[in-house]
Structures are given as C-alpha cells and as structure tokens.
DOVO-289220 format. One line per 10 residues: their letters; for each residue x, y, z negated of C-alpha. Coordinates in steps of 0.001 Angstrom, whole numbers, plus 524288, in hexadecimal, padded with zeros to 5 digits. Last residue first. Layout:
N
A) X/Y/Z | ... $
//
This chain:
128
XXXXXXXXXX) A5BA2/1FC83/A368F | A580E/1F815/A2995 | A4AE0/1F65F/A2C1B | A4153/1F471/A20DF | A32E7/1F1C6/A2255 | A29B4/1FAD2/A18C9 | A285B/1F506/A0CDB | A1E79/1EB98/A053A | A1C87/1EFE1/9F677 | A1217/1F64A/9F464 $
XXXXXXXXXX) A0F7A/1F930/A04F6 | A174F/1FFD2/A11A5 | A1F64/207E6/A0885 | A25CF/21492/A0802 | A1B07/2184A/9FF7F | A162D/20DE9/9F6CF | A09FE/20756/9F519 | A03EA/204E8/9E95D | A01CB/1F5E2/9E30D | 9F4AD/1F1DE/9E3DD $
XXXXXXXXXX) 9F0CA/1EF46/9D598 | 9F2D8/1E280/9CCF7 | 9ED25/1E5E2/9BEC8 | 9E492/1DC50/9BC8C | 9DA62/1E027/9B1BC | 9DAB2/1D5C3/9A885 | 9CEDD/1D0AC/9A4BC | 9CB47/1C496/9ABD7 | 9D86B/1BE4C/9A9AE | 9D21C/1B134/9A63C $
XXXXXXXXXX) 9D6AF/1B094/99B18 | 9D042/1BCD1/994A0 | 9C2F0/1B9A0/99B48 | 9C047/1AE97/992DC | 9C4ED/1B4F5/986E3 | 9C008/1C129/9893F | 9B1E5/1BC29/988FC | 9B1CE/1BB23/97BA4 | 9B1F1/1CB10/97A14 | 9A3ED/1C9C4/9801A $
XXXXXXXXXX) 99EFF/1D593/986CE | 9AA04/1DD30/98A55 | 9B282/1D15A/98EBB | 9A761/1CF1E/997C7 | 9A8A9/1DCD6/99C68 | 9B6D7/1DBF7/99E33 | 9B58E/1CEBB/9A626 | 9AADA/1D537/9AF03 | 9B47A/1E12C/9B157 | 9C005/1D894/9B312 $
XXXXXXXXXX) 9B701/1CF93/9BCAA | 9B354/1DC28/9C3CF | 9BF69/1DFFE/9C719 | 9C534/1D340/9CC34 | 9B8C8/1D4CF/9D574 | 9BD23/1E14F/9DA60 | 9CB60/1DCA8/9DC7A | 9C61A/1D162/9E49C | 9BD32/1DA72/9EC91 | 9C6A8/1E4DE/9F10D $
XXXXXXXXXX) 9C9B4/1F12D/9E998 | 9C1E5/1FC05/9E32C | 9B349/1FAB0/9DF69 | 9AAD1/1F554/9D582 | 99D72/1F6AB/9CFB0 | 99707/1E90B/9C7C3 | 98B47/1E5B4/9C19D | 98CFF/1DA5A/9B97C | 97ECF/1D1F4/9B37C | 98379/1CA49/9AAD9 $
XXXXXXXXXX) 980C3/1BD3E/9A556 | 982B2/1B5C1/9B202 | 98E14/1AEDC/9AEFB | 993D8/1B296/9A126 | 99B60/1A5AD/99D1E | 9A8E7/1AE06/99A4E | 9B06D/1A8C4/9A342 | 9A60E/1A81C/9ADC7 | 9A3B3/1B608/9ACB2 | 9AF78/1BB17/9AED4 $
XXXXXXXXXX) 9B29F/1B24C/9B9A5 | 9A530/1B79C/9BF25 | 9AC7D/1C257/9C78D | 9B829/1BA90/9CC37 | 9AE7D/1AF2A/9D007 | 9A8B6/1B96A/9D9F0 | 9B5F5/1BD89/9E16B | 9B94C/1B077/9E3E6 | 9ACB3/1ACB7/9E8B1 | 9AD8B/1B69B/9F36E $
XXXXXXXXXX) 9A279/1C2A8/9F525 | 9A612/1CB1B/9EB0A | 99A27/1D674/9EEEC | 990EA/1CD45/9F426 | 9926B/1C2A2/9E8FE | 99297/1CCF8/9DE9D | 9861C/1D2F4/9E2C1 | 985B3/1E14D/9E775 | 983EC/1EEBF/9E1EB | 99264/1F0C0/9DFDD $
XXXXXXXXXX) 993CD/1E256/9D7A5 | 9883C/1DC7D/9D3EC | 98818/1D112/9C91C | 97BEB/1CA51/9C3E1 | 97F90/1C0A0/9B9E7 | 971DE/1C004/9B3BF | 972CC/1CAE0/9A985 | 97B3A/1D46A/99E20 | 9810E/1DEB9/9A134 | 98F82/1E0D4/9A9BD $
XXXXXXXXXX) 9914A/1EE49/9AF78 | 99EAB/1ECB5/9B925 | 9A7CC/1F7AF/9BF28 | 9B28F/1F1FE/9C638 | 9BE8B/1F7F5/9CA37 | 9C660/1F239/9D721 | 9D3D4/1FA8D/9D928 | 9DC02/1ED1B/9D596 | 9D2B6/1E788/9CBC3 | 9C908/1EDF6/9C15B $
XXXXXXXX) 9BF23/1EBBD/9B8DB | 9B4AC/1F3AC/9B084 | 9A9FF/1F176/9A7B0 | 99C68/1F6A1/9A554 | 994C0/1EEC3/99B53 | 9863A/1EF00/99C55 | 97D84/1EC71/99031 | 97C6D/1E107/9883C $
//
C-alpha cells in the first residue's frame, strides 16, 4: 500500500493527512498527537475512526492542518481519516456511514452585518 493523501474540513479548519501503512504512529504539525490535542476529548475524536473499523495501530498518519481553533481542527482530521479509510476498504463505509463520520458539517460562523453590533444581535434601541 502506498500513501493516501486525503483531505477534511470544519468551520475554517482544513486538514491535510498522508495515511500508509505502520505501527499507529500519528504526528500532527511536526508534533505528537497527545502534545498537539492535548484533552481526552479531543483524542478519542481522532481514533473514533479507527476504532469502528478495528484499525488501531495499523497506520502510520501524518497529519498538516491549520485554520480555526482546536476542536474544529480535530473534527477535520477525523473526516479526512474517515475518507481515507473509506478509500481503502469500501467495507468500512458501513461502520463509518452511521456514525456520521463522513459528512462534512456544514455549520459556518454566520457574517456580520453592517448596521449591526453582531449576526444577529442589534444595537440597543431607544425610542426617545
């Protein structure tokens, strides 16, 4: 198996990953996965993928992202992962299918308007 070179994105967060065969080893920016997502939280979102579909520590996933905060990062990287699983094993679909692992949510920050103090929230109203 050579490389496969997916991507994933969340909010503004894209994810670049390069998944090949190995012992599990996963760096994200030049650093291990435990220093760069540092809460648990954040770390059982990026081996859901793998859990479902029995693959723990059978790849080795090198991994570049950038753009928004840390949770919206690692949402990105767990659509890239689940896309490249998908990739290579069509059978794997069906466990990740379910789960909602590979639909790209499509919830953006919502623009702010002029005349405006926020989105949505105005500026207070006096009537006299």
């Amino acid at each position: 198996m050579d490389t496969i070179h997916k991507i994933g994105r969340r909010k503004t967060a894209v994810a670049r990953i390069y998944m090949s065969e190995g012992s599990g080893k996963m760096t994200i920016n030049g650093k291990d996965v435990k220093d760069y997502f540092t809460t648990g939280t954040l770390q059982f979102k990026l081996n859901q993928p793998f859990a479902l579909t029995e693959n723990v520590d059978k790849f080795d996933v090198s991994v570049n992202v950038f753009g928004g905060g840390i949770t919206g990062q690692a949402e990105a990287v767990r659509l890239a992962i689940s896309r490249a699983l998908c990739e290579l094993d069509e059978e794997n679909r069906k466990a990740l299918k379910p789960e909602g692992l590979l639909t790209r949510d499509p919830r953006m920050v919502e623009r702010k308007k002029f005349g405006q103090k926020k989105a949505r929230k105005k500026f207070q109203f006096s009537k006299r």
